[in-house]
Each structure stands twice: as structure tokens, then as C-alpha cells.
N, C-alpha and C positions, 0 to 999 in steps of 0.2 A: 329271919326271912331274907331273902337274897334279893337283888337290884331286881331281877327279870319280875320276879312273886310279888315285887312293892310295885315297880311298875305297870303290871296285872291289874295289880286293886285299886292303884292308882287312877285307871284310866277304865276301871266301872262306868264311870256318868258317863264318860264321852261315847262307850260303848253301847250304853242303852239308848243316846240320841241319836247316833249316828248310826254305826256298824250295825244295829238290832234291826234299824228302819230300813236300812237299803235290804239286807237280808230277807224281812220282810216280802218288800214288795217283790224281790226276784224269784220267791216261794209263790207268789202269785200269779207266776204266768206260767203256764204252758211251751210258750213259744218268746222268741223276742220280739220286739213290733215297735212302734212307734208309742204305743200308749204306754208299755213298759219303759220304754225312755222319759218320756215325762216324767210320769213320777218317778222313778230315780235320780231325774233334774230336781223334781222339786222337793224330793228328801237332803237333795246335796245344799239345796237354796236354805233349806232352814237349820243348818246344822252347824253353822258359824263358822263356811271355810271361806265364804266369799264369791261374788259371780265370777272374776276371773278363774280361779280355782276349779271352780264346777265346770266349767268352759273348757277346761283343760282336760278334766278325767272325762267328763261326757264324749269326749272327739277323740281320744282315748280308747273308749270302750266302742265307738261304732270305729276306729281301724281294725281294733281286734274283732269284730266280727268280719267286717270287711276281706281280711286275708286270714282268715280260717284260725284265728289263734284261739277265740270263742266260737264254738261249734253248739252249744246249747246254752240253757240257763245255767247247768251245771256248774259253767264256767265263768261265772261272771265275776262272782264275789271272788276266788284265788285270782284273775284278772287285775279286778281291781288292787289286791293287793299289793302286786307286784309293781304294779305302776303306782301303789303310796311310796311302797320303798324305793321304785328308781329313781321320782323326784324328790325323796328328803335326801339319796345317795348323792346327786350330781354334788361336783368338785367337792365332795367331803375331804378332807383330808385330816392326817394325826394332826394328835395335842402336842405330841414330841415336840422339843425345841429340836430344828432344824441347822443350829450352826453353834462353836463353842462360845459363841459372846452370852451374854446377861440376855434373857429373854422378854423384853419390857412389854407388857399386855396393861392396854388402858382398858378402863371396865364402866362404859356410859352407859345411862338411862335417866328416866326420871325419876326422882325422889320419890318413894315409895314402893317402886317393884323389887326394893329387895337387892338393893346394890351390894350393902356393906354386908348381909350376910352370906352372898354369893362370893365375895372377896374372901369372908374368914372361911367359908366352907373350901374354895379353889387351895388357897394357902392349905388345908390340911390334906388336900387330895397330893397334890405334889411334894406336901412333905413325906407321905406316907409311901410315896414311889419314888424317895430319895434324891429331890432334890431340895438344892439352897434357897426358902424363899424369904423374900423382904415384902413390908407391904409400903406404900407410901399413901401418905392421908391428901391427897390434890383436892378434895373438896373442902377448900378453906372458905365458903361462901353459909354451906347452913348449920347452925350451931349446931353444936355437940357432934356432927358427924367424927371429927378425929379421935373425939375420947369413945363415940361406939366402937371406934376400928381399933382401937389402943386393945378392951376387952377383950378383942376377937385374938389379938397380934399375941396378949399373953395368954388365952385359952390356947392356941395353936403354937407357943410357943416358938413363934419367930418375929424376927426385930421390926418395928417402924420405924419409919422418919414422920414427921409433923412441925409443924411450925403453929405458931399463934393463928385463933380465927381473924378471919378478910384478910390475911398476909397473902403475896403474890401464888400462885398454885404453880406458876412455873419454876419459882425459886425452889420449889418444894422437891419438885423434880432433879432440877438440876444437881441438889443435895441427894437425891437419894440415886440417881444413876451414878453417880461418881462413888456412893458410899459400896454399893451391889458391885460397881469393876472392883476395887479395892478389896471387897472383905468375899471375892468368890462369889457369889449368888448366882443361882442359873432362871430362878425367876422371880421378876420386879411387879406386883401387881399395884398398881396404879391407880386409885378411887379419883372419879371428877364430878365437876358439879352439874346435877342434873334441873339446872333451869332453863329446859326448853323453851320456855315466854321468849327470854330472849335471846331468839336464835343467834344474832347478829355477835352479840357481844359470848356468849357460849362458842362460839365457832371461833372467833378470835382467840379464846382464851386457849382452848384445845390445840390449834393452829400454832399458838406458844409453846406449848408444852411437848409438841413435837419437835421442835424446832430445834429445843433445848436436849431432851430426849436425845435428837440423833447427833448433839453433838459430841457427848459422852459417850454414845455408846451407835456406831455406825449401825444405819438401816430400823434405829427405834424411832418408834412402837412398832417391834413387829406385828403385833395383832393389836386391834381394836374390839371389846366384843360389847355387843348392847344386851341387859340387861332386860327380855320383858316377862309380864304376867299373866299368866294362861288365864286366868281368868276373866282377863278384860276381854277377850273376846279379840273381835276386828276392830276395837282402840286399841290393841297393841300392834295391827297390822297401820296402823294410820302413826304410831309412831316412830314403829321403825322407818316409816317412809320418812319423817320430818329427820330424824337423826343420819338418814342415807344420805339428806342433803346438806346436811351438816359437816358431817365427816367422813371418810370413806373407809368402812364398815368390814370387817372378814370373819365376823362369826356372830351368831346369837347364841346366849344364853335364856334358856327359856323354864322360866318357876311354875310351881302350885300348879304342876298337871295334876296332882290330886287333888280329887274332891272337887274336879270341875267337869260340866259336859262339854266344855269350850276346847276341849283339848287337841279338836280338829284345825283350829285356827293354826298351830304350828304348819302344816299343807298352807296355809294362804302367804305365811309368811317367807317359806321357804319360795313358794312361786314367783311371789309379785314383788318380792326385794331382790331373789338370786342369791342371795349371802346362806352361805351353809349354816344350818344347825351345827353349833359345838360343844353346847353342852346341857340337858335337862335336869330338874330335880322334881321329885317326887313325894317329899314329906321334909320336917323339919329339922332331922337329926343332921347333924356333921358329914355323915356320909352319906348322904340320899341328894348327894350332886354327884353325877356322872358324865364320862362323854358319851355324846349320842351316837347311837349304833340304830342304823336305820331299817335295817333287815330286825332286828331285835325290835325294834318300837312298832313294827309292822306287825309281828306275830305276834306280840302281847297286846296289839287293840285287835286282832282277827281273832283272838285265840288260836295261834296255829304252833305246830312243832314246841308245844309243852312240856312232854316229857323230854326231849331233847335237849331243851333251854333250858330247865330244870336240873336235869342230870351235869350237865355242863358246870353250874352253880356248885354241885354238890363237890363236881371232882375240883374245882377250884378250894 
């Protein structure tokens, strides 16, 4: 089965909560009016993308009627579409490293959503499109995380640095940007520790570890990306807020869009952080982390241009 086909099936529940309801109620009306707004607010309200969100597509869908872009109901749901994919699109940009240095990407969230196997899954995505990667264990705070990533570092077949647990997390750094210049590496993926409690002293520590970062290797960490879990819902929109204020943030990685109806919540996050979507995953194999393609994550929760997206898979 191909990324588009998982990501299909993937995103069932969210489709029956969401996309089935709005469809729905717009088979309901004859005409558009006032009363078909409502509830299409109030399918948008209970569908876990959040008020600002709904605020956003509702004002949305009355300019398109407004200046003639919706001329009937016909047009509401390909409307809507358009406008999920223009706001997961803004400032997207490539995964490419964009300069010959070591590409150093820190990979935060909190314990649980799925750090370390987002870390081994990244590591094999980028070895698999030829490049050099290393992993470094920075979360020297909760046990056993370095020996998880060591697993992953020898499943994936590329090198770690680590140090003993509660050793400094910046020292860890410091050793593995200078090992990455040295031995070639084009990417350094970076584990930290995800104890949001304490913001104060999490912020410090990161704050170090940039510090150290850039001075091995000029303009590191080029990326920061946060970690969250589609399943939580709008707690994962309320973390990535805590962590925007922590650190400054240039992508979300976003897990377990399978198997959940919450899958709308990525729209809340995209909206009310501003930080692009960079990467989703869809099931638990090695390869079912991808980068996010927004026009593609659009047609496969509309079900639209199938055989298209389909045949495309095939000739790849």
C-alpha cells in the first residue's frame, strides 16, 4: 500500500467526524442562509479543530460566497477544501538541507508522543534519500532514553554519540557537532528532554545547547521541530503553545493520524501556532513518517483526485 492509500485509511475516523458531518449538513440545504452556517459552525465546533480555527474557515466560506467564488451549495465542500490546503500550505517549505554545513535539527516534545521513534524513523527516511546521518542522545534526563535511541541508531544503521545519564545534554552536543563536521554528516538529529513542568529550567537547557550547536557548526540548529500526538486532540494544540514559548519552533512533526477522529486538530495547529506542518505519520512501520504535502493530506481526508494520487504512487 503506498503513503497516499495509508494515509486514506489513516484518516477514516477523522473523516467520519468531521468531513462526513459537514457534507452532511451542506446535502441539507437547498440554498445557503444563515441556518446552514450555524450548523456548519457547529459541526466545525465539535470536531476538535478548535474556535479560532472554525472562526477562520466560517469567514472563509462567507467571503467565498461573498465575491461569487461559491455560487451554490455545490460548492462549498471543494471550497472548503481548498482553503484546508491553503492554510496547512502557508510558508511550507522543503525538508532539503539548504546549505553544505551539517544540518543540526533538534527534535522536542514531551515524553511520550513519540520522540525517539520519530528520531529513528527521520534517521532512516534521510538515509534512504542518501544522506549522512548521526543521531545524538540530548535527553540525558529520563532513563533508558539513550539506550532506546542506541536500538534505533543500530536498527537504522547510523552512528550515535551519548554520554552517561544526568551528564550535561549540552556536552553531548558539543561532541556530536564536531564529530558530524569531522566524519561528513549532512544530518545531526538531536533528542532533548521533554520536561515541560519545568519550563524555566527546559528553556535554559535548550538555550545551551544552541549555543554550543552554533558554535561548531555556524547558524545550528537549523530547525527545531516539535514532536506532537494527533491523538490528544487540542492538548496537543495547548502544547505546542507552551513549547512556542519556550523555544522558537520551525516545524511540527505530527504522529498517530491513524486510528484517530482528532485528526483535524493538525488545522488548529497549523492556525494558531503559524509553524508549518513538516512532517506526519500514519501507522508504525519505519516508513510511514513522511513529509507533509498539503494538497495531498487534503485530497485524501475529501477523498478527492484518487485515481490520480493513486496512479502517481504506482509510477513512483
Amino acid at each position: 500500500m503506498g503513503f497516499f492509500s495509508k494515509l486514506r485509511k489513516g484518516l477514516e475516523k477523522t473523516k467520519g467526524s468531521f468531513i462526513k458531518n459537514i457534507e452532511t449538513v451542506v446535502l441539507g440545504y437547498a440554498n445557503i442562509d444563515d441556518d446552514m452556517y450555524d450548523d456548519l459552525e457547529a459541526v466545525l465546533l465539535t470536531s476538535d479543530i478548535g474556535v479560532e480555527t472554525t472562526d477562520y474557515l466560517m469567514d472563509m466560506l462567507r467571503t467565498g460566497v461573498k465575491n461569487k467564488s461559491i455560487k451554490d451549495t455545490n460548492d462549498v465542500v471543494p471550497y472548503l477544501q481548498k482553503c484546508i490546503a491553503d492554510l496547512l500550505n502557508e510558508n511550507a517549505e522543503s525538508i532539503d538541507s539548504h546549505s553544505n554545513a551539517v544540518e543540526v535539527i533538534f527534535i522536542v516534545g514531551v515524553n511520550g508522543v513519540g520522540k525517539t521513534t520519530t528520531i529513528g524513523k527521520l534517521a532512516k527516511y534521510y538515509k534512504q534519500h542518501g544522506k549522512k546521518v548521526m543521531i545524538a542522545a540530548g535527553d540525558t534526563f529520563r532513563a533508558a532514553a539513550a539506550e532506546q535511541l542506541t536500538i534505533w541508531a543500530q536498527r537504522t544503521e547510523v552512528p550515535i554519540i551519548k554520554h552517561r545519564e544526568g551528564a550535561d545534554a549540552a556536552a553531548v552536543v558539543f561532541d556530536a557537532t564536531a564529530s558530524a563536521k569531522a566524519h561528513g554528516i549532512d544530518i545531526l538529529l538531536v533528542d532533548t528532554a521533554g520536561r515541560l513542568q519545568t519550563k524555566s529550567n527546559l528553556m535554559e537547557e535548550l538555550r545551551k545547547m544552541a549555543r554550543v550547536a552554533s558554535k561548531n557548526i555556524a547558524g545550528a540548529p537549523q530547525e527545531t521541530l516539535l514532536v506532537l500526538d494527533a491523538t490528544t486532540g487540542q492538548n496537543a494544540v495547548s502544547q505546542a503553545k507552551l513549547f512556542g514559548e519556550v523555544v522558537p519552533l520551525t516545524g511540527v512533526v505530527l504522529t498517530k493520524l491513524d486510528g484517530t477522529a482528532k485528526g483535524g486538530v493538525i488545522l488548529s495547529v497549523k492556525r494558531e501556532l503559524g509553524v508549518p506542518v513538516r512532517w506526519i505519520g500514519v501507522g508504525e512501520g519505519v516508513d510511514d513518517l513522511r513529509p507533509f504535502d498539503a494538497a495531498e493530506f487534503a485530497d485524501a481526508l475529501f477523498d478527492r483526485n484518487i485515481t490520480e494520487r493513486e496512479k502517481e504512487e504506482n509510477d513512483d
